[in-house]
N, C-alpha and C positions, 0 to 999 in steps of 0.2 A: 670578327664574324666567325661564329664555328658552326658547324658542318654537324647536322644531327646525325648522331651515332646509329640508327638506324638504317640512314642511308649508306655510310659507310660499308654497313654488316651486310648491306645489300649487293654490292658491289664491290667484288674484291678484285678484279683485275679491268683493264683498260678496255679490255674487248668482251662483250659479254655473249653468251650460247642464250638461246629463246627459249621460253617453254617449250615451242613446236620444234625446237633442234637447230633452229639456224643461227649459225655466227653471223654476229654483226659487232661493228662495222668488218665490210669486205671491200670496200671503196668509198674514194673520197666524201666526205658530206658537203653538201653544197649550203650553206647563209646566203639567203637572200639579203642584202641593204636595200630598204626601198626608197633612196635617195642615192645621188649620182658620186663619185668616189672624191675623196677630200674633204668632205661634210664630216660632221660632228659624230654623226653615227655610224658613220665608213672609222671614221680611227676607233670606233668603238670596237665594230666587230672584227677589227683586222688584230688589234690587240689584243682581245678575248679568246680569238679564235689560235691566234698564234702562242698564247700559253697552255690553253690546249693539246695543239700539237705534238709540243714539246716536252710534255708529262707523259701520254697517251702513245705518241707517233699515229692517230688519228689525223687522216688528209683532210684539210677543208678549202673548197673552193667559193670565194665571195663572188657571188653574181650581184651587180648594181643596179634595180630597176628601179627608177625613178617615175615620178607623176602622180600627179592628182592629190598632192599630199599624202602619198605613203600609199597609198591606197591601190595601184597597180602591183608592186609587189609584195602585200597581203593575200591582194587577192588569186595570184601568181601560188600560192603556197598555200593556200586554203583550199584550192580547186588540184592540187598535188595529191600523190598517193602517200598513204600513211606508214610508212616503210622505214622510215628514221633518217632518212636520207635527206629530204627535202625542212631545212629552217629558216626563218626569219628574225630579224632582229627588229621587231616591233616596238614603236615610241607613243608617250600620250598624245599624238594628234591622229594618230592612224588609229589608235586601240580605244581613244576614249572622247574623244572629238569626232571624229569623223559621223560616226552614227547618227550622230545630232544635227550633222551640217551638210553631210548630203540628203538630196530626197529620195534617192535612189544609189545605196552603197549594192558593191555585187557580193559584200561577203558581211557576214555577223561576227564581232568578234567574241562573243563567248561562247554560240556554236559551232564555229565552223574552224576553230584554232583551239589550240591544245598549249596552256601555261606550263612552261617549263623551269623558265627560272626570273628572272631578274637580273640584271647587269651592274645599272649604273644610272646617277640621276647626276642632274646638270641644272641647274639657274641660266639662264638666257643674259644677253647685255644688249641695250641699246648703244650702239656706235654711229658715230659720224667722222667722216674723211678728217685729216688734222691739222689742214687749212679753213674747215668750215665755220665760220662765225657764232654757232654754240658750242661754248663753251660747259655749261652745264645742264641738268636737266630744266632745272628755271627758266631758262634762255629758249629752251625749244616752247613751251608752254606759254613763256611770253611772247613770241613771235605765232605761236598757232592761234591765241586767241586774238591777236589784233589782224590778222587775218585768215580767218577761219577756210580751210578747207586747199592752203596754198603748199601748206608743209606735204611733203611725201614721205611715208614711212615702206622700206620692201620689206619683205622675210622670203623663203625658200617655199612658200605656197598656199593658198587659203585652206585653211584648216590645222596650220599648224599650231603650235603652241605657244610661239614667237608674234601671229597671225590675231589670236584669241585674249592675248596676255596683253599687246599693246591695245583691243579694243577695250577690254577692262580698265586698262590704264585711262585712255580714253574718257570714259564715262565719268572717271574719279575724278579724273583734273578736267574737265567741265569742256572737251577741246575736241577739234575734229581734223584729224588729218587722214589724206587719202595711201588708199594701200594700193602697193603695187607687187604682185603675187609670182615670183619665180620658180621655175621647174627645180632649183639647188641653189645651192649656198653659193658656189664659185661666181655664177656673174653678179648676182647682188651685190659681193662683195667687191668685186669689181667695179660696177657701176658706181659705188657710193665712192670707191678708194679714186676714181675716176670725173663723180662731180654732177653723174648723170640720175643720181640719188643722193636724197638730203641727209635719210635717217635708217638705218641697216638693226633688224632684230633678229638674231639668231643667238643658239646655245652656243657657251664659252667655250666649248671644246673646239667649235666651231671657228671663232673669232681670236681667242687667245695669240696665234703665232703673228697675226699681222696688227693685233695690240702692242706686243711686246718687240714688235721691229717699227714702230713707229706709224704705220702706215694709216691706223685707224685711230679713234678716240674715243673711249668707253664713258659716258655721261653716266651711266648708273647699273645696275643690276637687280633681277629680280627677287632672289633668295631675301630672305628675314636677315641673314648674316652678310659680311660681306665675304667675298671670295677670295681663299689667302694667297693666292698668285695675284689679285687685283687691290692691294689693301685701300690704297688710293683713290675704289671709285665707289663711291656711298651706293646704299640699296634705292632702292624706290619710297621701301618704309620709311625711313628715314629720312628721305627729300622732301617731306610733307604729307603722307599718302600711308595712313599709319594701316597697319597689316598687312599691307600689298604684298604677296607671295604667288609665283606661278614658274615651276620647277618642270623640267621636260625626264622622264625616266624613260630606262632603257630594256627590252626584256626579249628572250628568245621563247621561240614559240615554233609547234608543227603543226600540221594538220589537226582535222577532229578525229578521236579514235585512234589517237598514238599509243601501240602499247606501254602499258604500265611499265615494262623492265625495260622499255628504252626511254621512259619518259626520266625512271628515278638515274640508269646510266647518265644521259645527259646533265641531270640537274648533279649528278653530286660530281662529272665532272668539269664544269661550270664553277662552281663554288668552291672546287679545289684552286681552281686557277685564280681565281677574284682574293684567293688569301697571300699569291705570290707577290712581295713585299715588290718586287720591280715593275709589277704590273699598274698594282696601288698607287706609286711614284710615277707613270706612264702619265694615268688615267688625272691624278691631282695635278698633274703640270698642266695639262690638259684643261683643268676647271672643273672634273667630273670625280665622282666619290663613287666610289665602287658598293654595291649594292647588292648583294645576292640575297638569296628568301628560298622559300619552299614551292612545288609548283602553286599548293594551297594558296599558301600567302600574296602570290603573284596574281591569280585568278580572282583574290578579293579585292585585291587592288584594283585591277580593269574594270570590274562591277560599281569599286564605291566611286572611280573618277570619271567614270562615264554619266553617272548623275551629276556628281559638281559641275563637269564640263557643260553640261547640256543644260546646264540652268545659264550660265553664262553665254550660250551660243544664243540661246532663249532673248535675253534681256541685247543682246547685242545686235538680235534681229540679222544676222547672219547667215547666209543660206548659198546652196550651190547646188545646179539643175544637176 
């Protein structure tokens, strides 16, 4: 990933002076996570934010609001002042689902947020507990169609991408199982590691530490490829379900009407820290690929997934008052 030399030229020190004369940063910045701390997107921006830091000596303070599917601490930071201080770490079910799936969202995400950069993108896994009697994805499919509607699937909220991606799955393999919607990743996971949930969907970043100590069992994954910390568990594609893909990214964002010299500060310090080789190794032990872009690039992205998303929220008949 390289770093346009523009932005570079743009930005020669860690702290930048405004047009109007004010330094900034002068104090900490605060990341919003808009899901609860230990989630997939919590190690995201704690790792991001932490090589930041340490380039920079910029303070950042992670605040964790959870609810609604992301959707609380969007809007938490969209209704913020535009001062450089206040960011979120925005994911496709808050940026590009959500629109589609509430009837009443409190904030728009391509006018009332300001694209910064891009993070990180992540594949999702279907897990179940590593006592539970499916063994593969086969096994859940043959047990959901001989009794339709008995199987339980959670993820961490309606509207996620975990949420959206098993009703698609859904549709494909011809099956209906009921969704059971959590505020975060932590009880889900628990519930299912626990017996009190059958079938757990969240991003690998998310799932990966209680794969790899045994606690859970990965039946398949969403990416086109398989994930090279999971070599062992086949895609979706590949289980029968040919092109199945639904990938969750990752991306920081401020208010609307962020200046320009703090929007290009942020993004090229962003992108300096996504090329540190220890963070890369963090973020793939993790299950996540490190992802930076331009704020451009980022802003086309939320535009072109919010259509894809919203045709699938569409056909899945999906909805929340």
């Amino acid at each position: 990933m390289n770093i346009p030399r523009f932005l570079l030229a743009l930005v020669a020190c860690t702290a930048c002076t405004l047009s109007f004369g004010q330094a900034w940063p002068s104090k900490p910045l605060r990341l919003v996570v808009p899901f609860p701390a230990g989630g997939g997107t919590d190690i995201i921006g704690r790792e991001v934010t932490q090589k930041i830091t340490e380039a920079t000596k910029w303070s950042f303070i992670v605040d964790n609001k959870p609810g609604s599917g992301g959707a609380i601490g969007l809007d938490n930071v969209a209704k913020s002042p535009a001062d450089g201080y206040n960011l979120v770490l925005g994911q496709t079910s808050n940026l590009a689902i959500n629109p589609s799936l509430y009837k009443k969202l409190p904030y728009d995400p391509v006018k009332d947020l300001t694209p910064i950069s891009m993070v990180a993108s992540s594949p999702m896994a279907l897990v179940v507990a590593t006592d539970s009697p499916y063994k593969s994805l086969a096994d859940v499919v043959s047990a959901a169609k001989a009794k339709p509607g008995t199987i339980n699937f959670a993820t961490s909220g309606n509207g996620t991408v975990a949420h959206l991606a098993t009703e698609l799955f859904q549709k494909q393999a011809g099956i209906k199982m009921v969704h059971i919607p959590y505020k975060g990743a932590t009880m889900g996971i628990n519930d299912v590691i626990g017996g009190q949930v059958q079938i757990y969907v969240s991003s690998v970043p998310t799932l990966i530490g209680h794969i790899k100590n045994g606690k859970l069992r990965a039946l398949a994954v969403t990416s086109l490829k398989r994930v090279d910390d999971l070599p062992q568990t086949p895609t979706i594609a590949e289980s029968g379900y040919k092109n199945f893909e639904a990938v969750t990214w990752f991306g920081i964002l401020g208010p609307a009407k962020l200046p320009k010299e703090m929007v290009v500060a942020l993004n090229t310090e962003i992108n300096k820290a996504l090329q540190n080789t220890e963070l890369q190794k963090k973020l793939s032990d993790q299950g996540a690929d490190v992802a930076g872009s331009t704020p451009d690039h980022f802003a086309k992205l939320i535009r072109d997934e919010m259509s894809r998303w919203g045709k699938v929220v569409k056909e899945s008949g999906a909805t929340i008052d």
